[in-house]
C-alpha positions as CSV (number, residue, x, y, z in Angstrom):
1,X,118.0,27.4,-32.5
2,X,119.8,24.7,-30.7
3,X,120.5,21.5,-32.6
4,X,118.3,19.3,-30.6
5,X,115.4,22.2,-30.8
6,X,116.0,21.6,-34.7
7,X,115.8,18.1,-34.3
8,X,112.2,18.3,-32.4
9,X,110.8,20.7,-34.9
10,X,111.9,18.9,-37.7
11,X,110.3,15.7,-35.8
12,X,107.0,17.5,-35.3
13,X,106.9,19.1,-38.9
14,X,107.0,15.1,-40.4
15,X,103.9,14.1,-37.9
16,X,101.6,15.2,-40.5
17,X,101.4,13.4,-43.1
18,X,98.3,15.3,-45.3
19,X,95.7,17.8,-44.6
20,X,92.5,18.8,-46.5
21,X,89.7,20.7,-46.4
22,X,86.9,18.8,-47.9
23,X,84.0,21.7,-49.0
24,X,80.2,21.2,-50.6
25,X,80.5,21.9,-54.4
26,X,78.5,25.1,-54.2
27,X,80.3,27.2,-56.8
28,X,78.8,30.3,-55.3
29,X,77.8,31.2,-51.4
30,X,75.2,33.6,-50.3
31,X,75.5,36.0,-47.5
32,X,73.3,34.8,-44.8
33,X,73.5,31.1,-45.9
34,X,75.9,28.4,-44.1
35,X,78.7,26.1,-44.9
36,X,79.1,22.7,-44.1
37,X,82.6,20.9,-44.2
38,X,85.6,18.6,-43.0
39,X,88.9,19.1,-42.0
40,X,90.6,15.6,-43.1
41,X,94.1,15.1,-40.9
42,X,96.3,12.6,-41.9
43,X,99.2,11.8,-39.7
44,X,102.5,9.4,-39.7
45,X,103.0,9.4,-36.0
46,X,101.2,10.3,-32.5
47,X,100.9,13.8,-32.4
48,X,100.7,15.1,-28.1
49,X,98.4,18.1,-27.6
50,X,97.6,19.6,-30.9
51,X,95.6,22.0,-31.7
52,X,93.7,22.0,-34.6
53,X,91.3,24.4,-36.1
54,X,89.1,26.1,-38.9
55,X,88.7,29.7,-39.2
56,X,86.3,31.7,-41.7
57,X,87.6,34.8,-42.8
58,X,86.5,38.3,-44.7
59,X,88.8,41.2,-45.2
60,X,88.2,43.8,-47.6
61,X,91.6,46.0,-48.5
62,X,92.7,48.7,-50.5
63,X,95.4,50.4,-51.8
64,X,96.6,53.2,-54.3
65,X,99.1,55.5,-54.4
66,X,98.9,59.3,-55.4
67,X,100.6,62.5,-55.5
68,X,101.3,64.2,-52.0
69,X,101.5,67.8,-53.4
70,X,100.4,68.5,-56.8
71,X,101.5,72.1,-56.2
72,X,105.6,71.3,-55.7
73,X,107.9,70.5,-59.0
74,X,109.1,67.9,-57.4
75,X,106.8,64.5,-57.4
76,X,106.3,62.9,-54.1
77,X,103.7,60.1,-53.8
78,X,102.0,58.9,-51.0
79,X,100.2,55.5,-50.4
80,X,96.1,55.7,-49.3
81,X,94.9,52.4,-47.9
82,X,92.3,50.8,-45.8
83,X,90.9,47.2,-44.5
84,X,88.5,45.9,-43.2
85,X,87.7,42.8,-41.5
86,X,83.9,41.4,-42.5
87,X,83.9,38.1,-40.6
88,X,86.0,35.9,-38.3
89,X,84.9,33.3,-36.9
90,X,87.3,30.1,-35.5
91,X,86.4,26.6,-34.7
92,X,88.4,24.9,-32.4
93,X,88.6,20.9,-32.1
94,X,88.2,19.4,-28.6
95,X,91.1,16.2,-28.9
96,X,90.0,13.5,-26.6
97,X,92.9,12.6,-24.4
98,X,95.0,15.3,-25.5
99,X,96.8,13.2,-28.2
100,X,95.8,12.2,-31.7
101,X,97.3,8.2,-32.9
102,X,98.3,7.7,-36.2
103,X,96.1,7.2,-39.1
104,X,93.4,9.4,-40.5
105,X,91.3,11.8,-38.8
106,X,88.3,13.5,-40.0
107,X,86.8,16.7,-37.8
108,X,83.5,18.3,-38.7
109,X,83.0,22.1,-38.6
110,X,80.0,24.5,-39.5
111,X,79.8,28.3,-40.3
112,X,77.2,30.9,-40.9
113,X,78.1,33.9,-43.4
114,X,76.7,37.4,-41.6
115,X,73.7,38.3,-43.8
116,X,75.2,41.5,-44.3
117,X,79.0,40.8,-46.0
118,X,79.8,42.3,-49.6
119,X,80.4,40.0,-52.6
120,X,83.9,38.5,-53.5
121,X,85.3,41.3,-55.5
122,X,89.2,42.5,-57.0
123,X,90.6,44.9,-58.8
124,X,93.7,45.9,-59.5
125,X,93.1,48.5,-56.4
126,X,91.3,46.4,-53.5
127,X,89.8,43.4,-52.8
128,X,87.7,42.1,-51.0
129,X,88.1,38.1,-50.6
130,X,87.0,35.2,-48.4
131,X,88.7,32.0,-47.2
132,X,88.3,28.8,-45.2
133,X,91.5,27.8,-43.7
134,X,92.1,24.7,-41.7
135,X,95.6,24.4,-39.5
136,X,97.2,21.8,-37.2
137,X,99.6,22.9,-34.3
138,X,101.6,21.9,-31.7
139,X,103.7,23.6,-29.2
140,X,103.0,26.9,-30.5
141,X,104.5,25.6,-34.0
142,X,102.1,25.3,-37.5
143,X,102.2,21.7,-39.0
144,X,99.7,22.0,-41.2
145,X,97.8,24.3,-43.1
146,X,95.6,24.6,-45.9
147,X,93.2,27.4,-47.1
148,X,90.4,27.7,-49.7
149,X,89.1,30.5,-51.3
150,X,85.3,30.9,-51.0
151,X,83.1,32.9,-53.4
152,X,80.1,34.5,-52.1
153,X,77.3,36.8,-53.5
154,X,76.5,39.9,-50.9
155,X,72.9,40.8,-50.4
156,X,73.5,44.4,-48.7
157,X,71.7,47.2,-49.4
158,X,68.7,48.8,-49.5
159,X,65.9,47.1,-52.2
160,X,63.2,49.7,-50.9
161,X,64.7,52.3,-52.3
162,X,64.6,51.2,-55.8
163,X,61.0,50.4,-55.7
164,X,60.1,53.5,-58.1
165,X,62.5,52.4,-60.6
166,X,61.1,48.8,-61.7
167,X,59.1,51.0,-64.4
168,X,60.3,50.9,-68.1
169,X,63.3,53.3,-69.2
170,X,64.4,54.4,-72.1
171,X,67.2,56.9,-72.8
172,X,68.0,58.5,-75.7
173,X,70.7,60.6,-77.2
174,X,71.4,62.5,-80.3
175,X,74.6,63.5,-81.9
176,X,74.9,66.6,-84.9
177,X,77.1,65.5,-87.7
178,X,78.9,68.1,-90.1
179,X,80.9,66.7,-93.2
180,X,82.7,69.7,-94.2
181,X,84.5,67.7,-97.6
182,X,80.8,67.5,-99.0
183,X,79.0,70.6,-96.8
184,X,76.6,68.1,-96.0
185,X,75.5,68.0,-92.4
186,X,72.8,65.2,-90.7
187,X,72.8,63.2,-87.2
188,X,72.5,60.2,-85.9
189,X,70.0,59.1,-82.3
190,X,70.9,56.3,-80.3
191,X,67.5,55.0,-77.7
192,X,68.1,52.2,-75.6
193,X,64.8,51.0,-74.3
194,X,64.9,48.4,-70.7
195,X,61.7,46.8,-69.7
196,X,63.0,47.4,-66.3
197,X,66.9,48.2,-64.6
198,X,66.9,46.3,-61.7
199,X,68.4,42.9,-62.0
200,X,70.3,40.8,-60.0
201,X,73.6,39.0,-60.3
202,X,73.1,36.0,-62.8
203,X,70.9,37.5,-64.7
204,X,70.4,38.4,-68.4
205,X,70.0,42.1,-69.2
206,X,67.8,42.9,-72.9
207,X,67.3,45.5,-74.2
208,X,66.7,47.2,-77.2
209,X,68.8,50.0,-79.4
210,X,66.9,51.9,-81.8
211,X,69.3,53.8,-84.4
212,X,68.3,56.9,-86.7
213,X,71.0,57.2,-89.3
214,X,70.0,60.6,-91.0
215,X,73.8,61.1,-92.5
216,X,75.0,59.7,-95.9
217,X,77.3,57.2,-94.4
218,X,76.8,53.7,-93.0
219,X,76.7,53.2,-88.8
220,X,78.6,50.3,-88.6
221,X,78.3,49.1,-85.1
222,X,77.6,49.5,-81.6
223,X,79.4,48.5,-78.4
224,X,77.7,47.9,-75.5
225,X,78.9,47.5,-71.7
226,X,77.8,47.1,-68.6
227,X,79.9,49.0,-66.6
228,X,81.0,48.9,-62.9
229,X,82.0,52.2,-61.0
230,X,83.8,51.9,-57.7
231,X,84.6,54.7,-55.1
232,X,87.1,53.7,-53.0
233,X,87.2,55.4,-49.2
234,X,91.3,55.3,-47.8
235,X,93.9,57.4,-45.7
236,X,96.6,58.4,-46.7
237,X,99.8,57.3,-45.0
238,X,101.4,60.9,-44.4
239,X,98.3,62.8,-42.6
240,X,95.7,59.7,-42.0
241,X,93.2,61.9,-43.7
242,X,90.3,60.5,-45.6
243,X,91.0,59.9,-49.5
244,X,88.8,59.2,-51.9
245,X,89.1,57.6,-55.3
246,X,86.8,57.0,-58.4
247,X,87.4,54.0,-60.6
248,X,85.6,52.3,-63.5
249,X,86.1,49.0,-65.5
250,X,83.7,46.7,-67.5
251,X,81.8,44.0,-66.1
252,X,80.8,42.6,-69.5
253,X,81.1,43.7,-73.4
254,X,79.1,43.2,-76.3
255,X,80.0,44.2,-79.7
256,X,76.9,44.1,-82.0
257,X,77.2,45.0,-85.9
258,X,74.2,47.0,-87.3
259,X,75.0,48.3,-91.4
260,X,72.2,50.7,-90.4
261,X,72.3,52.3,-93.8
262,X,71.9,56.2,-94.5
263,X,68.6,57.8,-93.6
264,X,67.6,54.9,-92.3
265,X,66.7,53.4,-89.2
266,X,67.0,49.8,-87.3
267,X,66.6,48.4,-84.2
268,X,68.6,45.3,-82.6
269,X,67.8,43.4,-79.4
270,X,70.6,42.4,-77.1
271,X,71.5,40.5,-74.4
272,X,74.0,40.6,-71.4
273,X,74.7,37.9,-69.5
274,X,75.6,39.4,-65.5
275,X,78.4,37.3,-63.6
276,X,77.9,35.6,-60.1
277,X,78.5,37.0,-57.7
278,X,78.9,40.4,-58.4
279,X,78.9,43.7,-56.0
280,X,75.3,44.9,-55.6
281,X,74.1,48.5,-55.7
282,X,75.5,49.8,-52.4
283,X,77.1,52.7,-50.4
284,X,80.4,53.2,-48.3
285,X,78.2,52.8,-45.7
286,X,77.0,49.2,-46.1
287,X,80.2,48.4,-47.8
288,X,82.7,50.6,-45.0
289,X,85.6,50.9,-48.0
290,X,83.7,50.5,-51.3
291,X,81.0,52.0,-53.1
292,X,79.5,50.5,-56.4
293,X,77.1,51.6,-59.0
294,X,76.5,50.4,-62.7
295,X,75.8,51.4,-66.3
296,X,74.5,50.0,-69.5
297,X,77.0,52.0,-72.0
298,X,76.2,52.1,-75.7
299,X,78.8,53.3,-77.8
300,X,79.0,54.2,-81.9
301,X,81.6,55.9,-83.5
302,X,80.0,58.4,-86.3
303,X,80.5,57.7,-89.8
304,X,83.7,59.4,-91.6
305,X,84.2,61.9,-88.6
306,X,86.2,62.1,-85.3
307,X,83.2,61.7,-83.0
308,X,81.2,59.5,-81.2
309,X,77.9,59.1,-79.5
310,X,77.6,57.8,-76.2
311,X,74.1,56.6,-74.2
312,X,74.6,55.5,-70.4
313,X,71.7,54.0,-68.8
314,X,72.1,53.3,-65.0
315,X,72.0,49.5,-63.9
316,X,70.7,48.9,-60.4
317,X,72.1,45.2,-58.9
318,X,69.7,43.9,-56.5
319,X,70.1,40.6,-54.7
């Protein structure tokens, strides 16, 4: 780069004095909906055929890394990945003249989201992430740029489907306890009963646990969580075949104390609270790269003993 090159550039880079994207204060966006904004340009100096711009974008990406060859000694790993773009969409500015004075400059856009675009969602092995970014060239050369992260609650998937199960459900699960320093033996139920288990993201799950301590010791507690369960779709970077990977975290945790005292029983009524926006119920193919599902979990370690009982109870999210 020649000095007096360095010189323009450097010229150009100083013509803008601010930019900013100025957004509605919608915390959350729903597929389907639109977004109204401004692109606020602030410049020191004339600026001579810009171009200036807002672009909406949503990718969804993925990556992990796993063994190539389980079957070799030696360990050789290979990466499996995938993308996905969800929407792009760009709004260019039509300059009057072909030149911008100085002073401030404010420049209107609009965007619809597709009505069939996942929620925001990460993990610590894909993502999947929108943005508003607004940008101010010339020659060929960025001035200016700023981006914003959007978050937006997906509405894909199928409701019909899940018609059949808005009915109550109830789950139960029973667990055989054998104290062999006393040769006592007794168990101990767990029931979670749902009104329905279809809800959608923002809402607040209850639901009730009935416990039957028949045992000689004291069931301290039970831990509840709603769990999320992603299956990731990739290809792996050596053969480009299809991977496929299982993955669960919790969405939300409660830990509930309950003293329920031997041979007795008692019942508690809890509550979750869901995040917004969260993933909905959905397949690879609504979602192309992810897959997720959900269950109410209801854990209790067993009195004096090495065990623990365990109730799932699946969790549809419908939006």
């Amino acid at each position: 780069q020649t000095p007096a090159a360095a010189s323009t550039l450097s010229s150009l880079m100083s013509t803008v004095r601010a930019i900013n994207l100025v957004l509605p204060e919608f915390e959350v966006y729903l597929a389907g909906s639109s977004i109204d904004g401004q692109l606020v340009l602030n410049l020191r100096s004339t600026l001579v055929d810009p171009v200036v711009k807002v672009e909406l974008l949503g990718r969804g990406y993925l990556r992990w890394l796993e063994e190539e060859n389980p079957e070799r000694d030696y360990e050789k790993s290979m990466a499996c990945t995938n993308q996905v773009v969800y929407v792009s969409k760009t709004q260019n500015f039509h300059i009057k003249d072909g030149w911008l004075d100085s002073g401030v400059h404010t420049f209107d856009f609009h965007f619809t989201f597709p009505p069939n675009i996942p929620s925001t969602f990460t993990s610590k092995i894909g993502c999947i992430s929108y943005i508003v970014q607004g940008t101010c060239c010339s020659s060929q050369v960025v001035l200016a740029k700023e981006e914003r992260c959007l978050l937006l609650q997906g509405t894909a998937g199928d409701c019909r489907r899940y018609v059949k199960d808005t009915a109550p459900l109830v789950v139960e699960v029973r667990k055989d306890v054998v104290y062999f320093c006393c040769f006592r033996h007794g168990f101990v139920t767990l029931r979670i009963s749902l009104e329905k288990n279809i809800f959608c993201p923002g809402d607040t799950i209850v639901f009730m646990t009935d416990i039957a301590n028949r045992t000689c010791k004291y069931v301290r507690k039970v831990i509840f969580a709603l769990h999320c369960i992603v299956v990731y779709r990739g290809f792996s970077s050596s053969r480009g075949e299809p991977r496929y990977l299982e993955d669960q975290s919790d969405v939300t945790r409660l830990e509930s104390r309950t003293d329920t005292a031997p041979f007795e029983a008692m019942r508690v009524t809890s509550a979750l609270v869901l995040p917004k926006p969260m993933p909905v119920t959905s397949t690879l193919r609504e979602n192309k790269i992810m897959a997720f599902r959900y269950k109410l979990v209801g854990t209790s370690d067993l009195p004096c003993t090495t065990s623990t009982i365990v109730v799932r109870v699946p969790i549809i999210i419908a939006a």
